[in-house]
N, C-alpha and C positions, 0 to 999 in steps of 0.2 A: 189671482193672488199668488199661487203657486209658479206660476211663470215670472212674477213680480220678485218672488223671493229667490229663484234660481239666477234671475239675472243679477240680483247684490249679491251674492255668494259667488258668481264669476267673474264679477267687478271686482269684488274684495280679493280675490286670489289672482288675479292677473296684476292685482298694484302691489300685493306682497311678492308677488316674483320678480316683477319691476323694481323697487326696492332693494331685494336682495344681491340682482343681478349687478344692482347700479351700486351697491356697499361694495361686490368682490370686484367689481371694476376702477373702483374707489383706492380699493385697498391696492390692485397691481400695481394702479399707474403710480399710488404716491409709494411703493415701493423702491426705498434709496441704488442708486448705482455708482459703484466708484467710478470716479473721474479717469479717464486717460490719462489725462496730465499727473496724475498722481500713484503711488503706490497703493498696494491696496493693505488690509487692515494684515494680512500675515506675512506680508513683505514689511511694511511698516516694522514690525517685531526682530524680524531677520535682520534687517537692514538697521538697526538701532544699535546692535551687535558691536560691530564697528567705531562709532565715535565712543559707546561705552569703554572698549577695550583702549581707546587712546587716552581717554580722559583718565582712567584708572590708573593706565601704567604710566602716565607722564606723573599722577600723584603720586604712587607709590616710588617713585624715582626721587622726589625731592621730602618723602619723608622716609623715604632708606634711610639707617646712615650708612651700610656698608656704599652702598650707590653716591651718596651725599658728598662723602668724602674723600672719593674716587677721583683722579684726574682727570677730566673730559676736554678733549683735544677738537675745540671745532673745524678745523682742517681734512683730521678723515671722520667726524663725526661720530665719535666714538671715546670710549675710557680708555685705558692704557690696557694695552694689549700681552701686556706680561702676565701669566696667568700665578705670579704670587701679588700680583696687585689691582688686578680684576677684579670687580665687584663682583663677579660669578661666573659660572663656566660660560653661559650664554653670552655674556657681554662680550667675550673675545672670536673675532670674525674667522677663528678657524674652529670653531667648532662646530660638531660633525651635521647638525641638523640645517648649518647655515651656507658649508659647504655642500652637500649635497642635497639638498632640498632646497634652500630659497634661492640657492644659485643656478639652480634649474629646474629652477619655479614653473615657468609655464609649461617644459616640458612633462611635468606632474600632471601639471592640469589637465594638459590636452591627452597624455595616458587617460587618464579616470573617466577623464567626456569621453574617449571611444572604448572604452572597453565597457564602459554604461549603453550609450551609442547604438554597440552592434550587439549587447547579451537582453537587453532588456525588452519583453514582449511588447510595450508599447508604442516604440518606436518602429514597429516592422510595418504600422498604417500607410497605404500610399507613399505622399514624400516627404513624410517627414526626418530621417535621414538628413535626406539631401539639404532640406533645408536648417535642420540642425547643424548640418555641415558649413551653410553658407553663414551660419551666423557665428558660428566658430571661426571662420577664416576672418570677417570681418570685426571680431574682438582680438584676435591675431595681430591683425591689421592695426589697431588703435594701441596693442603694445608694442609695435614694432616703432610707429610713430613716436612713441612717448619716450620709450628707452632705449631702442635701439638704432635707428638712422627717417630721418624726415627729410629727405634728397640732399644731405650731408648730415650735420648732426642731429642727436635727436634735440625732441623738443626739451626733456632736461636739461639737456646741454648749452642749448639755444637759451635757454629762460636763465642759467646762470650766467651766461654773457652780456644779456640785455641788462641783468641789473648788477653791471659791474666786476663780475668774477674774470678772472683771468689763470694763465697757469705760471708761477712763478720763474720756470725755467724759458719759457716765450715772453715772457717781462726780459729776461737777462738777453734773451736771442735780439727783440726787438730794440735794448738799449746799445747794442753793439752791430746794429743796422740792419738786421736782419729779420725782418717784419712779416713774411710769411709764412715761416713757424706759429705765430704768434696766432693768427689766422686761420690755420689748419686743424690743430690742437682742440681732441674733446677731453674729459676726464681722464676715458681708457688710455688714449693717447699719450696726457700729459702725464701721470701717474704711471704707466710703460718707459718712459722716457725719464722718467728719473726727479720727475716737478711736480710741484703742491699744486692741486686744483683750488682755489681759495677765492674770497673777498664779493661773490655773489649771493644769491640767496640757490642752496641743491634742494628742489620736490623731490624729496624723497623715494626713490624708485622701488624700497623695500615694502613700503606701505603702499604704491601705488599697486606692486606687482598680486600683494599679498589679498589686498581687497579686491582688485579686478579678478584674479582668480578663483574667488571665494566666489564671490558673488553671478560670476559666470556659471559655477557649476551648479550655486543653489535655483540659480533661473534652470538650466536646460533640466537636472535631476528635479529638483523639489516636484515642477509643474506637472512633469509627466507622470510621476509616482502617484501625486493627488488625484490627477484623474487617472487612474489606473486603476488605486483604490477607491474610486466612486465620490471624493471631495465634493463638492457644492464650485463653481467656478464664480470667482471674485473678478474675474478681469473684465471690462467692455471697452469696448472700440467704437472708431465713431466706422461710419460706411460711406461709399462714394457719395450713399445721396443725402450725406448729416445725421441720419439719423443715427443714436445711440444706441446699441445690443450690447447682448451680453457675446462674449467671447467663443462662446458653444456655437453662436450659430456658422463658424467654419469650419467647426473641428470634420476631423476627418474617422468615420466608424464612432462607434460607441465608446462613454468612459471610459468602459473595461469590458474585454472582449471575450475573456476564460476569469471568470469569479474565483477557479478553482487555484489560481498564480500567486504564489507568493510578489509582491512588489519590492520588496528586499532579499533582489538573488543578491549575486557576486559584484557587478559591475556598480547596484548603490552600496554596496555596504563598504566597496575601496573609494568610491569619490566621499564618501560622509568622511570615512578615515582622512581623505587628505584636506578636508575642510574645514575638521579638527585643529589637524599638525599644523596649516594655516592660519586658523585664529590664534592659536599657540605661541605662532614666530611673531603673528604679528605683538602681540601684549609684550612676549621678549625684544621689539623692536621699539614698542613705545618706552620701554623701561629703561634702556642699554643705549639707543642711538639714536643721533637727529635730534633737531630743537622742537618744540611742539610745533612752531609756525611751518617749519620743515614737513613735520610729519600732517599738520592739518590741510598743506596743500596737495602733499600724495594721493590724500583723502577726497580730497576736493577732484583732484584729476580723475580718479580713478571710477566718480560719481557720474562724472559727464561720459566717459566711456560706458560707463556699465550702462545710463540711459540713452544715447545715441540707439544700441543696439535692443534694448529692452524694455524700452518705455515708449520711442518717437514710431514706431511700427502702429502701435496701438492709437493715435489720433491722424498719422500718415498712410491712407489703405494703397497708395501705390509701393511704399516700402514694406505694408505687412503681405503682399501680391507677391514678392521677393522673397524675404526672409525668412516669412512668418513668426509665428511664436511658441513657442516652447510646450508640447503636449497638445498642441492643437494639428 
């Protein structure tokens, strides 16, 4: 009888562990994983940012009235540059944050990513550097293409040609026979040269430059900093052999390596500042310049760069083998 009642008391406890074992098993697997394909829940937030500040200041542009009743000139895509008829000091393209700062935008950028880069103890793991590096040259790469030369012009320039733009002074060159002026001719060019760049549709190269740079330095800073400070990792990947993890299982060292590290030395607290004056120009650029279709395609360009380099690694494991990603 006692051997009868020892053995249901080891039965019963062998199916309450069974049980138990098979709820936390339960619970891992139906435990949610964000998608590769998608942003995750505090990119999602960041990345909202953006079409907020265009929708805003394209509002507030057409319920200004100082803005309202302003002359907008859609030739250089802007109001009148007189600064006693300027809707405001930003609206006119020689002031000083637009001169020195958005016009050497990415040189900002690429300051604040190395000076983050080389000061910040997380990066000092293995290679990540290096491969911070190579993901910097290749977001380089994509505005170099966009705004400044695609094996002649860039692609802004290209996309103003294909749908119709011309320069008004190779209009004149080409009606007096001389047709490869007409030809040669980008914006810089024809606007150097004394001619209206006009009658296409301009992507925006302010909005283009202003969100790829933002969004460049909140991928390489933001990620690293979270895990530095111990964050929870939202990201997974898929692996060579399909299977889905989480992101951790490549990282290189531990979250955070000295508990005792401020995560906001020097090198985050000047890229936060210039991510700031970024989202800044950009609200003064939805407000002041460019039509919204304008400004909605800069947006739109600046989306497929920032995921080429920061989203296709994460479902492609021979480009994350390359690049990798950001704090890993």
């Amino acid at each position: 009888m006692v051997t009868t009642r020892r053995a249901a008391k080891l039965a019963t406890s062998t199916s309450s562990g069974e049980t138990m074992s098979s709820s936390r098993a339960s619970t891992s697997t139906s435990t949610p994983r964000t998608s590769p394909f998608l942003p995750t829940s505090i990119e999602r937030i960041f990345l909202s940012i953006f079409p907020i500040v265009l929708i805003f200041g394209t509002v507030f542009s057409i319920l200004s009235p100082e803005t309202r009743s302003a002359r907008y000139d859609p030739v250089t895509q802007s109001h009148s540059q007189d600064p006693t008829k300027a809707p405001s000091y930003f609206a006119q393209k020689s002031n000083v944050f637009n001169v020195f700062f958005v016009k050497r935008g990415w040189a900002w950028f690429s300051g604040a990513f190395a000076l983050f880069i080389f000061t910040h103890p997380s990066t000092a793991v293995g290679s990540r550097r290096l491969r911070a590096g190579l993901r910097w040259a290749a977001v380089t790469g994509l505005w170099i293409l966009v705004t400044q030369w695609c094996f002649g012009p860039a692609i802004i320039d290209r996309s103003f040609r294909w749908t119709g733009g011309k320069c008004e002074l190779a209009q004149r060159e080409v009606t007096m026979g001389d047709t490869s002026v007409g030809e040669m001719l980008t914006a810089v060019a024809c606007k150097a040269a004394g001619g209206k760049w006009k009658g296409g549709h301009d992507i925006s190269g302010h909005v283009f430059l202003l969100t790829l740079g933002t969004t460049f330095l909140m991928q390489e800073v933001g990620w690293a900093v979270a895990r530095w400070s111990g964050r929870a990792e939202e990201r997974c990947v898929y692996m060579e052999d399909g299977a889905l993890k989480s992101a951790n299982v490549e990282a290189e060292g531990s979250a955070r390596e000295d508990a005792g590290r401020s995560s906001l030395d020097l090198g985050t607290k000047f890229a936060i500042g210039i991510m700031g004056l970024s989202v800044w120009m950009l609200l003064m650029t939805a407000i002041y310049f460019h039509t919204w279709f304008e400004k909605l395609t800069g947006l739109l360009a600046a989306t497929v760069a920032y995921s080429v380099v920061y989203v296709v690694p994460r479902f492609v494991p021979a480009v994350r083998q390359i690049i990798g990603l950001p704090g890993i």
